[in-house]
N, C-alpha and C positions, 0 to 999 in steps of 0.2 A: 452701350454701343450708340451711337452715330446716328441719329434718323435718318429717313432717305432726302427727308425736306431740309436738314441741316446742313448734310451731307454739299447737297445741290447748291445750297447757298453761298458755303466753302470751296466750291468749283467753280460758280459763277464769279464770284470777286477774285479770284486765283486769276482766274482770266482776265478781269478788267486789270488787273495790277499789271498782266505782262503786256494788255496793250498798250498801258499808261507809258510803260519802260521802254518800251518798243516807238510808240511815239516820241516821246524827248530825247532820244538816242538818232531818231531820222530827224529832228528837226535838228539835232548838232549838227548831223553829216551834213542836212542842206544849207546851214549855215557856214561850213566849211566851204562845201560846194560853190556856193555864194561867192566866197573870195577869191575860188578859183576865175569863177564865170566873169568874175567884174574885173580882175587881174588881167593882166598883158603876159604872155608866153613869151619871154625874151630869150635869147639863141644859149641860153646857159646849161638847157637839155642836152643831153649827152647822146651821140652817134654810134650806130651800132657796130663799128671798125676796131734783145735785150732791153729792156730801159732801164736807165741810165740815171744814179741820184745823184745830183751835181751835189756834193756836201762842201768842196771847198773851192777856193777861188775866190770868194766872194769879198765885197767891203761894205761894210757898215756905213752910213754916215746918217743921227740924227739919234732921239733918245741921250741926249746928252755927250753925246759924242762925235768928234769934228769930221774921222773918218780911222777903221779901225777893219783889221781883217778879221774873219770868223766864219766856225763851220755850221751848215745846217743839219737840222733843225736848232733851234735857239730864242732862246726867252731873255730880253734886255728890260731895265728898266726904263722903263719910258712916264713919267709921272703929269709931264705937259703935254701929253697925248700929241706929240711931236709926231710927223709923217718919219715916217722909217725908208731910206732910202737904201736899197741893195744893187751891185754893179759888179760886173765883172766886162771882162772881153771876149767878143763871138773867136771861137779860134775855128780852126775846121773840124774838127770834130766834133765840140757842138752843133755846127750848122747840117754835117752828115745826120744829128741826130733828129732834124726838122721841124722837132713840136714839145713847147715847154707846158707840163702840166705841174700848176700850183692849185695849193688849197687856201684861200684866206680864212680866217675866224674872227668874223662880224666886223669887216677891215673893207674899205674900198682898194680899188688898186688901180695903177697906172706902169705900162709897160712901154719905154721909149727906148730906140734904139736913134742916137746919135741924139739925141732931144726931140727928135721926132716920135707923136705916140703912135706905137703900133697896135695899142689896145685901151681900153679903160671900161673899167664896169664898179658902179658905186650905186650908192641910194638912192632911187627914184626921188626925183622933187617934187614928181605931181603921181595923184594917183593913191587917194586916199590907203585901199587897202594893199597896196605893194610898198607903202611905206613903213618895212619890216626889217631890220639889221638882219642877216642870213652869214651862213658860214657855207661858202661855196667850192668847187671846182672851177678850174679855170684852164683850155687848153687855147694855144696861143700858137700859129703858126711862124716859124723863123721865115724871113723873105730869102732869097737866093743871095742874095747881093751884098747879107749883112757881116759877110767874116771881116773878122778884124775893127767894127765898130762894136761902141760902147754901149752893151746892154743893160737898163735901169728898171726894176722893178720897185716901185710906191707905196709901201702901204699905212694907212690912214685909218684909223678909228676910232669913234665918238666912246667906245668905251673904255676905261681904265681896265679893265678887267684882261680885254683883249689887245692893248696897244701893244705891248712888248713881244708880242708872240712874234716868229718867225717858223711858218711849217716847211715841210721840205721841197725842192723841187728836182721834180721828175725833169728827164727827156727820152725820146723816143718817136719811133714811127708812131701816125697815130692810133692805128688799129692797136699795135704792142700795148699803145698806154691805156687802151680801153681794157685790154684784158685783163692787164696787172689791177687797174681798180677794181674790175669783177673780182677778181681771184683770192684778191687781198679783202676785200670785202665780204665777199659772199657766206661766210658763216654766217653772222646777222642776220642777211636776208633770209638764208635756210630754217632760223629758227622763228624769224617771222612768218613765215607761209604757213609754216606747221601750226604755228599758235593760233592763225587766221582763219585754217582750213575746220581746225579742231573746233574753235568758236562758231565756225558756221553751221558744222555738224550738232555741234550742241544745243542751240538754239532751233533746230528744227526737229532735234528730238523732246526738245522739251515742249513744242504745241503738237506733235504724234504724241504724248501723253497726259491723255483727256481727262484721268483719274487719278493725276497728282495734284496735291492741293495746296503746293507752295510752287515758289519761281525760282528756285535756289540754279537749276539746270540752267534758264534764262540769265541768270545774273553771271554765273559762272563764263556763258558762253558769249557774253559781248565783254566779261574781264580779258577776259582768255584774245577777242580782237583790238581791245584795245592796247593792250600789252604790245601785240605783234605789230600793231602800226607803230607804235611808238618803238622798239626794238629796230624796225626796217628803218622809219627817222633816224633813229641813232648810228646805223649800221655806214650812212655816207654814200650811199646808190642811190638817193630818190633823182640826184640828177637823168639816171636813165629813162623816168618816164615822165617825170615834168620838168617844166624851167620855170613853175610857178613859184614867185619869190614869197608870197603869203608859205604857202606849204612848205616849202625849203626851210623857212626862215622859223618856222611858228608849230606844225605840224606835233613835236617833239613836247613845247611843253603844255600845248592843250588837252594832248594827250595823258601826260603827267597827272595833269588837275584831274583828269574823268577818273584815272588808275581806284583810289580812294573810294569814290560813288559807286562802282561796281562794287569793289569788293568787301564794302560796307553790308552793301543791301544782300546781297551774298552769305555774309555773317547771321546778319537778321533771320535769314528762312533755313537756314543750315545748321549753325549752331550754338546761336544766344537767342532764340526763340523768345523768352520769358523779359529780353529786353527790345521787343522788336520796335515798341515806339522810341527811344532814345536812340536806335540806331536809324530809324526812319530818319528822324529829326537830323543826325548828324551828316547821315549821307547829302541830307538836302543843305548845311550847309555849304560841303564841299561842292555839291552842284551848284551853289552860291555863286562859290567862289571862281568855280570854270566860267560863267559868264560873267562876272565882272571883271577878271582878267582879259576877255575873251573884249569886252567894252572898250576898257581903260587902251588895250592897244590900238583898236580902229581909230575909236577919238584920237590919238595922238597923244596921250597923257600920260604914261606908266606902259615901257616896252613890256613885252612878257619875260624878257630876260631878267626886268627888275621884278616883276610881281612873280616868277617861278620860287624866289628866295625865300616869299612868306609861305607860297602852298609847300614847300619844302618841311617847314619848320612846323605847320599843321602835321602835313606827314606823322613824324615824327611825333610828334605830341597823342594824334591819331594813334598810333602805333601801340604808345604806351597803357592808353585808355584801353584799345580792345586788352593788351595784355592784362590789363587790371581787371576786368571785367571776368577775365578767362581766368583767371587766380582765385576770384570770390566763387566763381560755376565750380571748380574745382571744389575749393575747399567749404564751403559750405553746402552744396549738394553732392557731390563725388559723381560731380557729371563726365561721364567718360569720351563723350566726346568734345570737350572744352579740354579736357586733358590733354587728348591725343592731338587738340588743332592747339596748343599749346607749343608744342613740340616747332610745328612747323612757325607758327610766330614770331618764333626767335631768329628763323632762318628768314622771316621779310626784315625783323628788326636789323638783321646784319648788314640786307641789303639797303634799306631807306638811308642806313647811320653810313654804310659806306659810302654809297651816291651824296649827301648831303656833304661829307669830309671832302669828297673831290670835287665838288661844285665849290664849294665855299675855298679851298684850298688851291682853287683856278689852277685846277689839273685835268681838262676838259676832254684833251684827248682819251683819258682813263673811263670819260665818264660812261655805261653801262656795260661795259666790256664784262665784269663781273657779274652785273646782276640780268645780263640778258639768260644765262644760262642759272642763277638761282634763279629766276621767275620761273624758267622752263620747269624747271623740278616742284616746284612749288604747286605751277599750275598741274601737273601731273598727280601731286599727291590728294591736289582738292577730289580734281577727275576719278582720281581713283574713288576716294572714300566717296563721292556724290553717287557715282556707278553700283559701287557698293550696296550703298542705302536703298539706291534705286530698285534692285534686285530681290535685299529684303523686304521692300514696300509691296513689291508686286508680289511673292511670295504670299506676305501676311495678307494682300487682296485676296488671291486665288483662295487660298483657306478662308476667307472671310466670307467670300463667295460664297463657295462649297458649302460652307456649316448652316450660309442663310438658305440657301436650296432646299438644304436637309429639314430646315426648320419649315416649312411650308409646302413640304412633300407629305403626300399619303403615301404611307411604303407600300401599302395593300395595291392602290389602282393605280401607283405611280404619278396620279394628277394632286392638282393643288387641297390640300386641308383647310380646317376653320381656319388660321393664321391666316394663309394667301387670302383666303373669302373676304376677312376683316382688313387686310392690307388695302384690297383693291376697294373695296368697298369706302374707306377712307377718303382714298385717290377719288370717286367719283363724287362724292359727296363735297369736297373740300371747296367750302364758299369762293373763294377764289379764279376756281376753275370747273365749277360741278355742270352736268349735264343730265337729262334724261336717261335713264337706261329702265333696261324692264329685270324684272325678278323671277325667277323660277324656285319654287321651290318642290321638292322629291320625297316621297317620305318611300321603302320598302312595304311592303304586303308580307307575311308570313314567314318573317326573318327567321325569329323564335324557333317556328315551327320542323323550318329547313334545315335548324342546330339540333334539334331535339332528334329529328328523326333520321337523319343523314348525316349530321357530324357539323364538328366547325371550320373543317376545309371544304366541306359543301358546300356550307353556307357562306366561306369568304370567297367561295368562285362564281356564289349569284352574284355578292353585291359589285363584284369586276365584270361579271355580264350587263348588268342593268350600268356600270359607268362608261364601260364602251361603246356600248349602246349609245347613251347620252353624247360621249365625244364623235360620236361618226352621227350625228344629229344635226349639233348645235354649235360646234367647232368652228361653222367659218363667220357664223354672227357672234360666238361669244367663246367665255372660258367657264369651266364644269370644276367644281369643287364636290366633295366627298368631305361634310361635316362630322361625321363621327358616324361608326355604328351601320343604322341601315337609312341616313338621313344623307340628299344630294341636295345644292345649289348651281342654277347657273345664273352669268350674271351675261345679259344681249345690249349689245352701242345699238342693234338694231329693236326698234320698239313699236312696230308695225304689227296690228294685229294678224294679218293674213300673212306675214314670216312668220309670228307665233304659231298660225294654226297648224300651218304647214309641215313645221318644222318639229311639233308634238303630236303630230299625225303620225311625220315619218317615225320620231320613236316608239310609238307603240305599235308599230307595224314590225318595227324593230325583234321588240318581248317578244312578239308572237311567235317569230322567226326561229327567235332562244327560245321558246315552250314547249317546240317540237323536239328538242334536244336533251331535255332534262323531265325526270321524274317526281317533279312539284312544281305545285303553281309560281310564277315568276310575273307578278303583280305591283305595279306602282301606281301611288296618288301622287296628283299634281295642282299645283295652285300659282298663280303668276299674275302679275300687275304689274304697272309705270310705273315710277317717282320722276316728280315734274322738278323741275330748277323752282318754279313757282311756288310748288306744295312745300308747304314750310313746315311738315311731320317731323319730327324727328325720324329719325330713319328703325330706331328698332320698333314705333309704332306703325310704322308703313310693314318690317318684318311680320310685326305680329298679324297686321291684318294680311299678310298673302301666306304667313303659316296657318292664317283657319280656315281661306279660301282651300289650303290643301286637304285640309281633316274634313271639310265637307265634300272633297271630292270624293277622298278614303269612305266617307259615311256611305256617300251616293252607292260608289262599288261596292262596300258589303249590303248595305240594303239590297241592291240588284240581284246579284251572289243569294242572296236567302230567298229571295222570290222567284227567282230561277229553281 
């Protein structure tokens, strides 16, 4: 079993680990925070106010082509990342519908009615950290005046990936169009909150338990938030509570990067224990890899959109490892919970390999639709099993507990035996932390005789007389042991001779009290002394010398006893 001083040292680093995790997880958020604070708030936040899909009407012109009709949504080839120009005519019924809401992806835009622009929102030029490609919303108010001119939407962008896209465009009152993006949204956010709330819940349960000795709860519960912001990113509503073009634009795949980091170190304390430094090692490179990503786009060097494709392909590679890992747990120990998280690994492999095929297959609209709800389940099932374990942990505590109680109980007086004696005794002794304390030692008077003549539940009802005695003495300076037989120790923090006297007074004032009650004598010797931090005795020769101060007490008494 576990010492107490092991024990403690296993709790102690348990802690430093979850503050270590807890610090480099705030220094992210305030690093995030950072870009908010240094960031400009531009009007691209969303207000809290039928619509109508304009899918045809439209013409084309650019992308290789001169000028061409076509319905929305629509993906052209555009390979000279040519401006994409889309037109139709205000008729009245468009203009009854008063407000065009478009989505661009990673696209500047320009909206002119008659050549005149009535809108424009593209890439910051200045402004280190807002210079972020983003895939936005855009709600555009029609002016009164414009039926029957020619309406021109622009869109432009620096990447191949997303030059050809064309997403749909709404119209509507603009309260209608607020709702419709709630409505049409809002699963995502739903299963973001939950994953947010439940990550919050878990991390404050896992520092309410003082006597678990890994972080598995901890890691689980900032997977579990990070997931959920990244979920809400994906979901397409962040414009409701910022217009920050860093978060809009970036939020999604920093997120990504962290995904891996949790759920590595999470593996480490839950269920590949036996490989916790290789997974140490790995989660740190993936923490690597979040700030140098996290780098390469402030500097202006490598957007995130290009460096998300290699933490992608780690993923993935990641993925495979712990599988491997979880195959050899298996089959060469018949570890059953490598098995059972086996099971669920297949269900992240499906989701990394699907997200990976529609990122690289620049089907972006697709991208988490799928795996917002495998994570949900996934997270769930960690949840489950970690709750589980938790349960059994605390279980195996309480009986752990229990059996050590038992081992350093006297069933007879109910108080501590020689085990506790030698326990605490340790404890005070222990170079590190040792202190004075004073010694008592107890020996019974005519144990023998009180068996012999009266029985041995007489006799086991003196020696609970003479230890209650002893607890209704010396209880509020010290703790009373019951070494075997008819032999008692206490052990006093206080080491005052005049609490001593006092306090050996009051017991034997005590006995007397019990002599009136019982038909044999009810006699003890006593012998007590300091151990200084100083005194550099060994401690059983310090015992020895206050068990003979007692046997000359005992001598004293029967000598008395005979001259009487």
């Amino acid at each position: 079993m576990e010492s107490n001083r092991e024990r403690a040292q296993t709790l102690s680093e348990t802690f430093k680990n979850r503050s270590r995790s807890i610090t480099v997880f705030l220094l992210i958020f305030l690093m995030i925070l950072g870009m908010v604070l240094a960031g400009k708030s531009t009007e691209m936040v969303m207000g809290d106010q039928a619509v109508t899909t304009l899918q045809d009407g439209w013409e084309l012109k650019g992308g290789g082509e001169s000028m061409k009709t076509l319905v929305l949504p629509a993906t052209v080839k555009n390979e000279n990342l040519e401006p994409l120009i889309l037109s139709r005519t205000i008729d009245q019924q468009l203009l009854e519908e008063r407000t065009l809401l478009l989505r661009t992806s990673m696209q500047d835009i320009q909206i002119t009615i008659d050549g005149e622009v009535l809108y424009a929102e593209g890439l910051p030029s200045d402004g280190l950290y807002q210079n972020i490609e983003a895939s936005l919303w855009h709600m555009v108010d029609l002016p009164s005046t414009s039926e029957g001119k020619l309406l021109t939407v622009t869109l432009t962008s620096r990447m191949r990936e997303f030059s050809g896209i064309l997403n749909p465009i709404h119209a509507g009152p603009r309260d209608a169009l607020m709702r419709f993006l709630f409505f049409n949204m809002h699963g995502g956010m739903l299963i973001a909150v939950i994953l947010v709330l439940l990550g919050l819940m878990t991390i404050l349960f896992s520092f309410a338990l003082t006597n678990f000795t890994d972080n598995r709860l901890l890691y689980l519960g900032l997977f579990s938030i990070i997931v959920g912001i990244w979920i809400l990113s994906e979901a397409r509503i962040l414009q409701f509570f910022t217009g920050n073009r860093f978060i809009l634009g970036g939020i999604s795949y920093m997120m990504v990067s962290l995904i891996p980091v949790t759920f590595l170190l999470y593996l480490k304390d839950a269920v590949l224990m036996a490989h916790k430094k290789a997974f140490r090692h790995l989660a740190l490179l993936f923490l690597l890899n979040f700030f140098l990503n996290f780098g390469l786009q402030v500097a202006g060097i490598a957007p995130f959109f290009q460096t998300i494709k290699l933490t992608l392909v780690f993923m993935l590679l990641g993925t495979l490892l712990v599988g491997s890992y979880l195959l050899y747990e298996v089959w060469k120990y018949q570890n059953h919970q490598a098995k059972q998280f086996l099971s669920y690994m297949l269900l992240i492999f499906i989701i990394v390999s699907v997200e990976t095929l529609q990122f690289f297959s620049r089907n972006f609209s697709a991208t988490s639709r799928f795996s917002r709800f495998g994570i949900m389940v996934f997270f769930l099932l960690l949840a489950f099993n970690t709750f589980k374990y938790i349960q059994e942990f605390q279980k195996a505590e309480n009986e752990a507990a229990f059996y050590e109680k038992l081992a350093y109980l006297d069933f007879l007086t109910k108080g501590g035996n020689r085990m506790a004696f030698e326990r605490d005794v340790a404890e005070l002794t222990d170079p590190e932390k040792s202190r004075e304390f004073r010694l008592v030692l107890l020996d019974m008077n005519h144990l023998k005789q009180i068996n012999d003549e009266f029985g041995h539940q007489e006799g086991d009802r003196a020696i609970v007389r003479v230890f209650n005695a002893l607890v209704d003495s010396f209880q509020k300076e010290g703790t009373c042991y019951r070494l075997g037989g008819d032999e008692f120790a206490v052990l006093l923090g206080s080491t005052g001779a005049s609490v001593y006297e006092k306090r050996i007074e009051g017991f034997y004032h005590r006995l007397q009290q019990e002599q009136l009650h019982v038909p044999y004598p009810v006699e003890v010797a006593s012998g007590s002394d300091v151990l200084l931090p100083a005194d550099h005795r060994m401690f059983r020769d310090f015992y020895h010398h206050v068990d003979q101060m007692m046997y000359q007490d005992k001598r004293r008494r029967k000598e008395k006893k005979n001259a009487g």
